[in-house]
C-alpha positions as CSV (number, residue, x, y, z in Angstrom):
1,X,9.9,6.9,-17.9
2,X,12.6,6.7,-15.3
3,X,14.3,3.3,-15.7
4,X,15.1,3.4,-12.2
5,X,11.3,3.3,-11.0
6,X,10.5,0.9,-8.9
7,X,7.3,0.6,-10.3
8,X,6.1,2.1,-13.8
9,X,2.6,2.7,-15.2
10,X,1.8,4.2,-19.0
11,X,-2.1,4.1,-19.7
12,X,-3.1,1.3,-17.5
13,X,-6.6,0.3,-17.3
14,X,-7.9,-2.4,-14.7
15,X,-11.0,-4.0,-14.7
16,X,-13.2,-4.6,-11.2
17,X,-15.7,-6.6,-12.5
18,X,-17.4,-5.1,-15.7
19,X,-16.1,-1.7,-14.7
20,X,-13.0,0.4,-16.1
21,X,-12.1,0.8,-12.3
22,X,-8.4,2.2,-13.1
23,X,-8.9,3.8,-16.7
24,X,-5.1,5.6,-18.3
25,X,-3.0,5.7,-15.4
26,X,0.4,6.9,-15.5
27,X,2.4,6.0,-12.6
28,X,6.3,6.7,-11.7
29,X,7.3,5.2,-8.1
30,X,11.0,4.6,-6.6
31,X,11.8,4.8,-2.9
32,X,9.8,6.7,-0.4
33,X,6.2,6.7,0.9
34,X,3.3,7.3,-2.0
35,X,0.1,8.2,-1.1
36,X,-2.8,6.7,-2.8
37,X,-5.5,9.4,-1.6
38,X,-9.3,9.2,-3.0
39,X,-13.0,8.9,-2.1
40,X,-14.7,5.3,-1.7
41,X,-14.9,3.4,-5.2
42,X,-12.8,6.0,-6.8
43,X,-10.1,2.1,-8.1
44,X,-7.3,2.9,-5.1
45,X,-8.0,-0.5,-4.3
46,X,-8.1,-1.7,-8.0
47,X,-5.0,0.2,-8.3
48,X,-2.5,-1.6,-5.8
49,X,-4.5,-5.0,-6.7
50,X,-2.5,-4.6,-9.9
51,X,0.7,-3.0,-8.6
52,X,0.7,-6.6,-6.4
53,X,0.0,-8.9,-9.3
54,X,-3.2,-9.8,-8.4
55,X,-5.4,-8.6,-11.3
56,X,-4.3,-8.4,-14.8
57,X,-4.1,-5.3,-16.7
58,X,-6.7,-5.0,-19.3
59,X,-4.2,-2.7,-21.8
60,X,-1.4,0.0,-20.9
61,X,1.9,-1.2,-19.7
62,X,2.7,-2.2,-16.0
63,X,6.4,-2.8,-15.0
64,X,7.3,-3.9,-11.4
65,X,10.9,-4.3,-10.7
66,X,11.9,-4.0,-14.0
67,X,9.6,-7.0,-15.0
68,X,6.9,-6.9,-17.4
69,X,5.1,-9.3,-15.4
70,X,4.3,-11.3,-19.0
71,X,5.2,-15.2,-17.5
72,X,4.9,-17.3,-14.4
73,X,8.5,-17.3,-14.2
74,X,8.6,-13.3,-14.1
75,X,5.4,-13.2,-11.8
76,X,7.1,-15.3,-9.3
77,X,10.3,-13.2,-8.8
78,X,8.4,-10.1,-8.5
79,X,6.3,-11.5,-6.0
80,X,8.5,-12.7,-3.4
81,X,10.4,-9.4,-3.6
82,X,6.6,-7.9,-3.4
83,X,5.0,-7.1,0.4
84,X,1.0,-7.0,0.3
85,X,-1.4,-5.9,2.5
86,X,-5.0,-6.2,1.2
87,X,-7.8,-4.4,3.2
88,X,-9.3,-7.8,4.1
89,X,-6.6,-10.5,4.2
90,X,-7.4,-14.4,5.1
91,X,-5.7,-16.0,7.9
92,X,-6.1,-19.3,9.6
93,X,-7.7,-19.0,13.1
94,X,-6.1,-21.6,14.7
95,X,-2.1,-20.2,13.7
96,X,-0.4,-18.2,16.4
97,X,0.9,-15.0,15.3
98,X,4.5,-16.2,14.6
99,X,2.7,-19.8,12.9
100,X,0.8,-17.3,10.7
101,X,3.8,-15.0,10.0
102,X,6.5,-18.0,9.2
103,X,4.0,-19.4,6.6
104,X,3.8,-16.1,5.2
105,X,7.4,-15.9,4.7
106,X,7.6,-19.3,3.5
107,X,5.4,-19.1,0.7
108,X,7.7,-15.5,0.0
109,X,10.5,-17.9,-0.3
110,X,12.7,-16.5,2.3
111,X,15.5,-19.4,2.7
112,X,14.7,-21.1,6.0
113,X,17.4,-20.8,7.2
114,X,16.7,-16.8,7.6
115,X,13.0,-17.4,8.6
116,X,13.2,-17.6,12.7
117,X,15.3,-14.0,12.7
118,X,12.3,-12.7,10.0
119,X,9.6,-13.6,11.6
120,X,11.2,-12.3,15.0
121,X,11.8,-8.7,13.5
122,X,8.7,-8.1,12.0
123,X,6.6,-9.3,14.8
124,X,8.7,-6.9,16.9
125,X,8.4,-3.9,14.1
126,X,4.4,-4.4,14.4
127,X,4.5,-4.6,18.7
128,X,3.4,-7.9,18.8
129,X,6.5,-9.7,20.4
130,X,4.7,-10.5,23.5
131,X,1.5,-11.7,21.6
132,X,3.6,-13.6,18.9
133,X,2.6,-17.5,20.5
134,X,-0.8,-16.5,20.9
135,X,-3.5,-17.7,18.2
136,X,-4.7,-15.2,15.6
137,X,-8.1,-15.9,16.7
138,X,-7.8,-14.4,20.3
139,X,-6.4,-11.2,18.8
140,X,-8.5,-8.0,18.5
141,X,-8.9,-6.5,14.9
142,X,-6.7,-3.9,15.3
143,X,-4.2,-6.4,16.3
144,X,-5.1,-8.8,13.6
145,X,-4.1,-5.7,11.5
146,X,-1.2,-5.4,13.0
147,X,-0.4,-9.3,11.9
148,X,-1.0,-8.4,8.4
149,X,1.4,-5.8,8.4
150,X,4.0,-7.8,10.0
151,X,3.5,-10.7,7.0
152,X,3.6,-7.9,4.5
153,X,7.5,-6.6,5.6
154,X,8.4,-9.8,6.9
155,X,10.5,-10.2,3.3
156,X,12.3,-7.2,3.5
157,X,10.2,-6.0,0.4
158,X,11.5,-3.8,-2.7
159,X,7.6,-2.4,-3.1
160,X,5.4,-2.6,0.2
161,X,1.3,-2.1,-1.0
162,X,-0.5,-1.5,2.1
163,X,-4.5,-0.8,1.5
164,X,-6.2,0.5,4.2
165,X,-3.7,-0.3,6.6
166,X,-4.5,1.7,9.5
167,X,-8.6,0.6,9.6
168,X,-8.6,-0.1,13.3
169,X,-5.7,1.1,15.4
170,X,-5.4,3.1,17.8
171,X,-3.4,6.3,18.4
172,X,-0.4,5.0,19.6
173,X,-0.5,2.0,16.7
174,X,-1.1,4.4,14.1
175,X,1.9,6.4,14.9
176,X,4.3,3.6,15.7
177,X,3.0,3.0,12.1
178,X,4.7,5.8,10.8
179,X,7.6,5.2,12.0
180,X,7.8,1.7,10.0
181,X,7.0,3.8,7.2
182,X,9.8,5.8,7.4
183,X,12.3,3.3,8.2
184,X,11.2,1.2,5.4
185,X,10.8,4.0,3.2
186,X,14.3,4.5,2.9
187,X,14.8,1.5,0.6
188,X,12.0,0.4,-0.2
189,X,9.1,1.8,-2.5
190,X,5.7,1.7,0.1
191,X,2.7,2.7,-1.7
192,X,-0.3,3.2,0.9
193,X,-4.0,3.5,0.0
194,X,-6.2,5.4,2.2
195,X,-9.1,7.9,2.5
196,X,-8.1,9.6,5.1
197,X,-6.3,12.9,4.4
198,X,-4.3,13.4,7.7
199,X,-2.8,9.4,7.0
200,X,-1.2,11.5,3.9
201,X,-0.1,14.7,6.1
202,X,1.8,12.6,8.5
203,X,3.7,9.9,6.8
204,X,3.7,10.3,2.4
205,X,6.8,11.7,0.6
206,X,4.6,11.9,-2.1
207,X,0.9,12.0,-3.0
208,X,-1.1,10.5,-5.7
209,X,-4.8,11.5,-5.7
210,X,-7.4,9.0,-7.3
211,X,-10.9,9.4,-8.5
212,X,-13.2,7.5,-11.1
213,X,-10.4,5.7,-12.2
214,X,-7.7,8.6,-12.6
215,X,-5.0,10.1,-11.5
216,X,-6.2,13.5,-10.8
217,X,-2.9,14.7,-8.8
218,X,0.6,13.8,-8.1
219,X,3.0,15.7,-6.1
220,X,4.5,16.6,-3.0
221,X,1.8,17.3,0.3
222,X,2.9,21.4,0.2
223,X,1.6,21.1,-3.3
224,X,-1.6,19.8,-2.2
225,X,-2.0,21.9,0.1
226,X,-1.6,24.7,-2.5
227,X,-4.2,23.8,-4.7
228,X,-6.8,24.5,-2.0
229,X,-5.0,27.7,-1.2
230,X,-8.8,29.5,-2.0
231,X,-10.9,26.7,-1.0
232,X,-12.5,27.0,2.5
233,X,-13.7,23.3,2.2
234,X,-12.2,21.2,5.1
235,X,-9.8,21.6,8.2
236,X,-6.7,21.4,7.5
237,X,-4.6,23.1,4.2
238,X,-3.9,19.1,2.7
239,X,-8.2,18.7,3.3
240,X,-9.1,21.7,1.4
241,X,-6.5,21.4,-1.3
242,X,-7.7,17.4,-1.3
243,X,-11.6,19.0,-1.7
244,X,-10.8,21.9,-4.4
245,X,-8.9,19.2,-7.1
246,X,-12.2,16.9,-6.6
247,X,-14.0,19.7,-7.2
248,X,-12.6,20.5,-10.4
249,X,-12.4,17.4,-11.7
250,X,-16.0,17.0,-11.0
251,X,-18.5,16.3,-14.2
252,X,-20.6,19.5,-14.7
């Protein structure tokens, strides 16, 4: 594996539950934007669960950072270097958008003294600035999404996981998105789940396609695209390629 991976896999399996839900994945990630493409229940969300420390692996190795993860001590640094976006995230109601953010950063251990200036530029990154005193529980849910973004790159993070984390914007959002993406994709490693195909197209370096617990594809989107060069299943090149590896991977 390449040591200078930001994050490295070798047959990891991940439990959800009593199920094998991510079952001998090999994973090589360093700076860019991954795409963690695949059908509902096919362990994307399993997946970047473990890449954030949140579930233990069951066997295979999982390195983030360098770090085998194997103590508190070694779970702690990787986390506050770690941004997280879940698909459902808790929040307090009652916090304004820059209360809710600040906690977030303190609990990343940014130095306080560096918190105000954080909290300012990711609010700003997410186009909340002018929303940032108002309470979380006024906002609407692609706003609230918005939030979650902001406390997820409000440490400056090494590895940003983002699940789902365009559910519920608009247009506009979605591509002002993308252009976070990009800017923190070029030194950061941002790994983003989704099911939608043309998330992939317009932001992902790289795409990783997930299904029953495997990796069934990784490579670049013109590659995807290829693999459905004789498929006339879907709309675009990146849906048909998408359609024709599911296909062939399917049980018969």
């Amino acid at each position: 594996m390449d040591n200078s991976a930001h994050v490295r896999a070798a047959g990891l399996r991940v439990r959800a539950g009593r199920r094998m839900a991510v079952d001998g994945v090999d994973l090589v990630l360093g700076i860019g934007v991954h795409g963690v493409l695949g059908p509902n229940g096919a362990g994307k969300t399993t997946l970047m669960r473990a890449l954030a420390t949140v579930l233990r692996p069951a066997s295979g190795d999982l390195r983030v950072l360098g770090s085998t993860l194997a103590d508190g001590e070694s779970l702690r640094r990787v986390r506050e270097r770690i941004g997280y976006l879940p698909q459902k995230f808790g929040y307090y109601p009652r916090f304004t958008v820059r209360e809710f953010v600040e906690y977030m950063a303190w609990l990343k251990q940014v130095p306080a003294k560096d918190i105000p200036a954080a909290v300012d530029r990711a609010v700003h990154r997410v186009g909340l600035s002018d929303r940032a005193d108002d309470r979380m529980r006024t906002l609407s849910g692609g706003m609230v999404r918005r939030v979650g973004i902001a406390q997820a790159v409000v440490n400056d993070p090494a590895v940003l996981l983002l699940d789902e984390p365009t559910v519920g914007l608009d247009p506009a959002e979605r591509m002002r998105f993308r252009t976070l993406l990009r800017e923190l994709a070029r030194t950061s490693c941002v790994v983003v789940s989704t099911h939608l195909v043309e998330d992939v197209a317009a932001g992902c370096d790289e795409v990783l396609l997930v299904d029953r617990g495997r990796v069934l594809f990784q490579g670049g989107t013109d590659e995807l695209a290829a693999a459905g060069a004789t498929s006339d299943v879907g709309d675009s090149p990146l849906e048909r390629g998408y359609s024709a590896l599911l296909e062939q991977a399917a049980p018969r």
